[in-house]
GUVODREN-239178 format. One record per residue (C-alpha): x negated, z negated, y negated. Coordinates in steps of 0.2 Angstrom, whole numbers, padded with zeros to 4 digits, always signed. Example, Ala and Ser with C-alpha at 12.3 -4.5 7.8 and 13.67 -1.06 7.14 Angstrom:
BEGIN
-0062-0039+0022
-0068-0036+0005
This chain:
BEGIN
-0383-0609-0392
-0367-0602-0385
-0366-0588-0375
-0348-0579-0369
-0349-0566-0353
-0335-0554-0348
-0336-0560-0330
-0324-0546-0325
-0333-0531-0334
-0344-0522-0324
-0343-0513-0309
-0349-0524-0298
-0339-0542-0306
-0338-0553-0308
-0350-0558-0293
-0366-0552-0301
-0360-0560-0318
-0358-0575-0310
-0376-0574-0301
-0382-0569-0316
-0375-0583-0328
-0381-0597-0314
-0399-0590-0313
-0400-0589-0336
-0395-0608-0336
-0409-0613-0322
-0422-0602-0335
-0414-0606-0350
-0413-0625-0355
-0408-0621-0373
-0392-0613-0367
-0381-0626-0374
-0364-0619-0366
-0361-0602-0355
-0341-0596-0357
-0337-0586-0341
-0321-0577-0348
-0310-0569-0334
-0297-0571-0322
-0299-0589-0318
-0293-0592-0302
-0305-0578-0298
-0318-0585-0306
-0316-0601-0299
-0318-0594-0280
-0333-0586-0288
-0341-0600-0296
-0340-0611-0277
-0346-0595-0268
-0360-0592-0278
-0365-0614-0279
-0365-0614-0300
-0365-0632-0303
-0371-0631-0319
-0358-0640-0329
-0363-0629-0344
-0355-0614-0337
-0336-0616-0342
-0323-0606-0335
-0310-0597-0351
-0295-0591-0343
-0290-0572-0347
-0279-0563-0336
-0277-0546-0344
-0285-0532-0337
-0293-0518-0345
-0293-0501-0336
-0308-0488-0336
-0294-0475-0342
-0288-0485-0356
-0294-0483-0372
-0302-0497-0380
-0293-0500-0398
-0276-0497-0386
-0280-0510-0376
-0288-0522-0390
-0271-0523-0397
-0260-0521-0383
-0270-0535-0370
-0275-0549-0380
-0280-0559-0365
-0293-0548-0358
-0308-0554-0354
-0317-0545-0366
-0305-0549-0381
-0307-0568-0378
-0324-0566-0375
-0329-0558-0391
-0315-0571-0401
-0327-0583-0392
-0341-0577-0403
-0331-0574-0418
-0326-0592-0420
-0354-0545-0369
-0343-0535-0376
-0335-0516-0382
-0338-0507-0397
-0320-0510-0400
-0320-0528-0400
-0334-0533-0407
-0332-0521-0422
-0314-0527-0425
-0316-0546-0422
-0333-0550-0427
-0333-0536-0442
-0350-0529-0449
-0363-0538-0459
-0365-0536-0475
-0371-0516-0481
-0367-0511-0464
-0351-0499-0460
-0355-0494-0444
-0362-0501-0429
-0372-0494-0417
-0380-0495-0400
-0399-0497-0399
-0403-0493-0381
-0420-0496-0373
-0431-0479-0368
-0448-0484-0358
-0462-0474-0363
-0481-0472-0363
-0481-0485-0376
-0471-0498-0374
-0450-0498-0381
-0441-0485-0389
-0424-0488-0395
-0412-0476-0396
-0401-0478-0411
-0389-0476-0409
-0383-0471-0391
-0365-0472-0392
-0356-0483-0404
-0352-0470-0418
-0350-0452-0411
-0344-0444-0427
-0360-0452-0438
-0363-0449-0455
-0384-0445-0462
-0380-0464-0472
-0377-0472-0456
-0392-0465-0449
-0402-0472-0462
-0394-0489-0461
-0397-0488-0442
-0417-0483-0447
-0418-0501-0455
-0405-0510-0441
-0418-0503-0429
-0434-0508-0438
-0429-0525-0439
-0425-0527-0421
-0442-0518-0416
-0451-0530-0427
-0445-0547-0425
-0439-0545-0406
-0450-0533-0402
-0466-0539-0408
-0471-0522-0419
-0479-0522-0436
-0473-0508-0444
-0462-0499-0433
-0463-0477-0432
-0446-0471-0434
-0440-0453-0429
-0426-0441-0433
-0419-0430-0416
-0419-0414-0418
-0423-0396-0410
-0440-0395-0420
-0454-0406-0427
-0455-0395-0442
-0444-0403-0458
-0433-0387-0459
-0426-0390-0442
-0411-0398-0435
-0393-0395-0442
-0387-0398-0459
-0382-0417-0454
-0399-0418-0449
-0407-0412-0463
-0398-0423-0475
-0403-0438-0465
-0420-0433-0465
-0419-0432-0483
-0411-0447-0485
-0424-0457-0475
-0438-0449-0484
-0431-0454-0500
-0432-0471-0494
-0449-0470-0488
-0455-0465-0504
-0448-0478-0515
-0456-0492-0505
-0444-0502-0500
-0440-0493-0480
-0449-0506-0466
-0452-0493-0458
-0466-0478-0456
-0456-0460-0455
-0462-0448-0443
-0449-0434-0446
-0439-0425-0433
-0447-0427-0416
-0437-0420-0399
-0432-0425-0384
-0451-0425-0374
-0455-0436-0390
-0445-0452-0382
-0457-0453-0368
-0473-0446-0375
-0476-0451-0393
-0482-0465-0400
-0462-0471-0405
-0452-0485-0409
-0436-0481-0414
-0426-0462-0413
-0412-0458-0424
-0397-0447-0417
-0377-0449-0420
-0369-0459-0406
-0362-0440-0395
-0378-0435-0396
-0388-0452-0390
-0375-0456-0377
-0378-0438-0369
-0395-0442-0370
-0396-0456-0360
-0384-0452-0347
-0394-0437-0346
-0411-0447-0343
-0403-0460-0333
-0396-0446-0320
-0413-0437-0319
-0422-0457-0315
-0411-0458-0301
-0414-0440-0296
-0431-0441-0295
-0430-0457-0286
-0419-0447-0274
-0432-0435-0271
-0445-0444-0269
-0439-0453-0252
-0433-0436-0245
-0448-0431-0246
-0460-0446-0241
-0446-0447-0224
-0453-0429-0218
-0468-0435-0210
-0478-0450-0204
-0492-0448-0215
-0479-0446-0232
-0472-0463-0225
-0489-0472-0223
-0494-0465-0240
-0477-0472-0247
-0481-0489-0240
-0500-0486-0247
-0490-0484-0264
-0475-0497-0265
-0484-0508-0277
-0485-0494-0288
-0468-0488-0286
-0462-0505-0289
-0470-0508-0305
-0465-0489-0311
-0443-0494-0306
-0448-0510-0317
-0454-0502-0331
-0439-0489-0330
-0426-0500-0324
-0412-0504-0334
-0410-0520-0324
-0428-0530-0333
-0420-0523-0351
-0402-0533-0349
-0393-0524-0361
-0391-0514-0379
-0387-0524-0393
-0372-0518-0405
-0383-0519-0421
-0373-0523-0436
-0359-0532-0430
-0358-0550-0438
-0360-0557-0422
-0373-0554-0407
-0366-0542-0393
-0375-0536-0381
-0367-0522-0371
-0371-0523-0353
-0375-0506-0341
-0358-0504-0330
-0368-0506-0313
-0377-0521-0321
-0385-0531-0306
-0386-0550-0307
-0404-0548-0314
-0396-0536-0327
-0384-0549-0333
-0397-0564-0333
-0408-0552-0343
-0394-0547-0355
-0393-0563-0357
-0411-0567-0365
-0408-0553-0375
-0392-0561-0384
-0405-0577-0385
-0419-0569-0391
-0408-0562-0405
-0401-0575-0413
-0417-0590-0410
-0425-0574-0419
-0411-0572-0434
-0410-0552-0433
-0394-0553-0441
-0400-0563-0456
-0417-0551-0456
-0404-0536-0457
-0392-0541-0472
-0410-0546-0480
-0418-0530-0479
-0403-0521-0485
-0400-0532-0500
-0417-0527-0504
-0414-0506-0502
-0397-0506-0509
């Protein structure tokens, strides 16, 4: 298995990509080769820094850089040595929307890709598809992102027969907006001949991704990018809060110390950093999109995730299940 890292994406790179690539080879003995795509003589300081030996770790030279302001087709075509455009070519023969949709493609019955991001709740995993790949969505994307997601929930996931859920202002079927409603149509037409891998649970709201009994949530990619944004602010908020608060007396702070164990296990549960990263679901390739202040852990993590995918064969599971529907 081969695995290529933008070592200079990220705002903390491409230190914690380096980190984070040394510490998936020491756990990772099937990792046949990990490409670290970047500036090389920066990488190469890095790399001595940081002590990764490992002569599976190869360094790709890619000077170009990438701005935040840029936008990304722009900068696919006019900087064909950034990191990230060698990186996903690497695959081709993690990564932007842009890149990987352009140079990897979509499988086969898919037209657009999108983001499955990781929501915690009282369950277990809710992925929240999609969270920002494909803004402008159409209701048959969302039902091609209901099969995508029940796929990935099952074989990576571990769930039978995943719930799947529309987002909407209102559990009631007459809820939501006209691009709502057709999806929910859509996916209930499915449901109904047979063929969905999938149980439909209708519209749910925004409580729902923490509370219900969910594996995967349907929104267009404005909405779920909003969403999580919106959810990752209020974690860090609270988290905020919650030390103000505790530093405001002795007896806060020896109950705070009383609690660490349990404050630890709640930021690892919640943390992005034991997810690793979103897959890109639908692209002929395995992408996996990295939070932009991944630590080390976060790239190590992101990195069994791109593993996990392919020993698993998602993409083949995907292309199957929609020969079947179509």
């Amino acid at each position: 298995m081969k695995i290529a890292i933008d070592a200079m994406g990220g705002d903390h790179a491409p230190t914690v990509n380096i980190v984070g690539a040394r510490n998936a080879l020491k756990r990772y003995a099937d990792i046949e080769t990990i490409f670290l795509v970047g500036n090389a003589e920066i990488l190469r300081r890095e790399v001595e820094e940081h002590q990764l030996t490992d002569p599976r770790a190869i360094i790709v030279d890619a000077p170009d850089v990438v701005e935040m302001h840029e936008s990304g087709a722009k900068a696919l075509r006019s900087k064909k040595k950034s990191s990230i455009s060698v990186a996903t070519d690497m695959v081709k023969s993690g990564a932007s929307v842009a890149a990987a949709t352009v140079k990897l493609r979509t499988l086969r019955g898919v037209e657009r890709a999108g983001i499955a991001s990781a929501i915690p709740n009282e369950y277990g995993i809710c992925q929240l598809l999609d969270a920002g790949a494909n803004p402008e969505a159409k209701p048959e994307h969302l039902v091609i992102y209901a099969v995508m997601g029940a796929v990935y929930s099952h074989y990576v996931l571990g769930v039978k027969r995943p719930k799947i859920g529309i987002m909407s202002n209102g559990e009631e079927d007459e809820k939501g907006t006209k691009f709502t409603k057709e999806t929910f149509t859509l996916i209930k037409e499915l449901e109904s001949s047979g063929k969905a891998p999938f149980e439909f649970v209708g519209n749910v709201e925004g409580h729902d991704l923490f509370e219900s009994d969910l594996n995967v949530v349907l929104c267009d990619g404005f909405t779920g990018n909003i969403i999580l944004k919106s959810c990752e602010a209020t974690a860090k908020a609270m988290s905020k809060w919650l030390k103000v608060e505790f530093k405001r007396n002795p007896i806060r702070i020896l109950g705070a110390i009383i609690a660490k164990g349990a404050f630890k296990a709640v930021k690892k549960k919640s943390s992005y950093e034991y997810v690793g990263g979103s897959p890109l679901l639908g692209v002929n390739g395995v992408c996996i999109i990295g939070h932009g202040g991944s630590s080390a852990l976060a790239i190590e993590n992101a990195v069994r995730v791109a593993r996990e995918t392919v020993k698993l064969e998602v993409n083949p599971h995907i292309e199957e299940m929609l020969d079947k529907i179509h």
